[in-house]
C-alpha positions as a printed Julia matrix, in Angstrom:
145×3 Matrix{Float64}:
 25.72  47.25  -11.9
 23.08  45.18   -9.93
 22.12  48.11   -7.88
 21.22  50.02  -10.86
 19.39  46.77  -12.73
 16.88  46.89   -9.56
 16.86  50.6    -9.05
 15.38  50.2   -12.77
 13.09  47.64  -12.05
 14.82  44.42  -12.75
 12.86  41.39  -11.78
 14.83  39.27   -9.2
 12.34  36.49   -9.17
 12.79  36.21  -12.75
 13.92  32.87  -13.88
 16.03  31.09  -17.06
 15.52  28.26  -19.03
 16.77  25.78  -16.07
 14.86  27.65  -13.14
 17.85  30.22  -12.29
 16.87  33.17  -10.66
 19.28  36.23  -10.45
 20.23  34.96   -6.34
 21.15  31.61   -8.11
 23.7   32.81  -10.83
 25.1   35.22   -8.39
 26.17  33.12   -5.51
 27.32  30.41   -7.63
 29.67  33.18   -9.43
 30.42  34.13   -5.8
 29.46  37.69   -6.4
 28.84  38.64   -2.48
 27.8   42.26   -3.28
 24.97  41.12   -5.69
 23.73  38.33   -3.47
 23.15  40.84   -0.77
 21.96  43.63   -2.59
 19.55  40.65   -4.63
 18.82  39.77   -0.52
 17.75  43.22    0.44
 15.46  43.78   -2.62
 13.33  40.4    -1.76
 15.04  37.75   -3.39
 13.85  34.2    -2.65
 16.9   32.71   -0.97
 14.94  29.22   -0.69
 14.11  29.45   -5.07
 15.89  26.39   -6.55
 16.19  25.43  -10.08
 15.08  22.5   -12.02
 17.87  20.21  -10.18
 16.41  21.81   -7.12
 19.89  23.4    -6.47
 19.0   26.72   -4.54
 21.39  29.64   -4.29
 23.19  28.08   -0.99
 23.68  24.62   -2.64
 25.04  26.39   -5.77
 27.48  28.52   -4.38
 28.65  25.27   -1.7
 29.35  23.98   -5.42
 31.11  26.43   -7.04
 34.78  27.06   -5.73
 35.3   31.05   -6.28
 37.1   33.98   -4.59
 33.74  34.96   -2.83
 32.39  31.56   -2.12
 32.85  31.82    1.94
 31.29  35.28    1.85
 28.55  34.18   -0.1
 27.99  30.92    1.51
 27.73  33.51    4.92
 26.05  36.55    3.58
 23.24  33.28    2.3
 22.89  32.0     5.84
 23.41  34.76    7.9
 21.67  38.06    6.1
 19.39  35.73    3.69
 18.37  32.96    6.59
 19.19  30.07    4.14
 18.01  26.95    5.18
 21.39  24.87    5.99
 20.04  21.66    6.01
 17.76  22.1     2.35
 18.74  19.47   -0.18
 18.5   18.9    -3.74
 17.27  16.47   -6.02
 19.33  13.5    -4.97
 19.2   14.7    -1.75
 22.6   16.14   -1.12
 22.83  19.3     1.2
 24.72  22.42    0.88
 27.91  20.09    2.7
 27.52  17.06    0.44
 27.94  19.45   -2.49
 31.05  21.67   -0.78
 32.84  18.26    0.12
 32.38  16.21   -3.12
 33.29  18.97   -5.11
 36.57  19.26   -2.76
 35.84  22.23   -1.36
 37.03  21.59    2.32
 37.12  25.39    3.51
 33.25  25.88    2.0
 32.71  22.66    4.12
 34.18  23.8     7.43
 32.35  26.5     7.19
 29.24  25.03    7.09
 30.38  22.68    9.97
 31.08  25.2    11.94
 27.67  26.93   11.46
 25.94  23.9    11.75
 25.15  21.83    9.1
 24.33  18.05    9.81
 27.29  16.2     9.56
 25.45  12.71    9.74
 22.94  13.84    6.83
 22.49  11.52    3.59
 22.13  11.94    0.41
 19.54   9.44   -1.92
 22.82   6.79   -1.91
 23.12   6.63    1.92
 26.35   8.92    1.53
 27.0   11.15    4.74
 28.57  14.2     3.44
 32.01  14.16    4.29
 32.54  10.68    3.19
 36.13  11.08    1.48
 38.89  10.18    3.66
 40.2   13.57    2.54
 37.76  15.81    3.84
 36.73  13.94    7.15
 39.92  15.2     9.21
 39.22  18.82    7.46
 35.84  19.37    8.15
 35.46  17.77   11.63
 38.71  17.73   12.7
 38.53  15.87   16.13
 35.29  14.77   15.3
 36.7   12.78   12.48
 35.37   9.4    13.53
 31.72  10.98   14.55
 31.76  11.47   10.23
 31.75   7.98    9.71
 28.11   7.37   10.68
């Protein structure tokens, strides 16, 4: 359905009442084939909305059946910045390891993402007892920084 929106002219830098763009609502439904085929047609992966969530950090939020593809297909095809945060300062790994989402947060361990980063409350990312063993798994105590 996407693919025929754009073939149409749909306007992916068009935006909603909070600052969503098209790239936004898809990744954070996890919808892999419409963030890459939003990607290819010139999509701005670094657009955030009013809470200055942007598609990575919404999708690191949003637990789906896509969400590891999605948080990939971001970085990898759409050169997402891994690091970006939002407006209280919380990167794409804060939001994947408050939320609980300690696969989304390996992930973006394992393709880089500052473990040691904090948020506007001084929080490093993978501050629940929970997550530090799943995310950096021998490099538990490093988390603690």
């Amino acid at each position: 359905m996407i693919k025929l929106l754009l073939q149409h002219g749909a306007d992916v830098h068009q935006r909603d009442e909070r600052e969503n763009t098209p790239l936004i609502t898809a990744a954070g439904g996890g919808h892999t084939t419409a963030v890459a085929a939003l990607l290819q047609a010139g999509s701005d992966v670094e657009a955030a909305d009013v809470d200055k969530f942007t598609a990575l950090l919404t999708a690191a939020q949003n637990r789906t059946p896509g969400q590891l593809a999605t948080l990939e297909k971001l970085l990898v095809a759409g050169r997402a910045k891994l690091d970006e945060k939002n407006r209280v300062g919380q990167t794409a790994l804060h939001v994947a390891a408050f939320a609980g989402h300690a696969r989304a947060a390996q992930l973006l361990v394992r393709l880089g993402a500052d473990i040691h980063a904090r948020d506007d409350w001084l929080r490093p990312p993978v501050a629940g007892q929970h997550l530090r063993a799943s995310c950096c798994g021998a490099n538990a105590a490093g988390c603690r920084r």
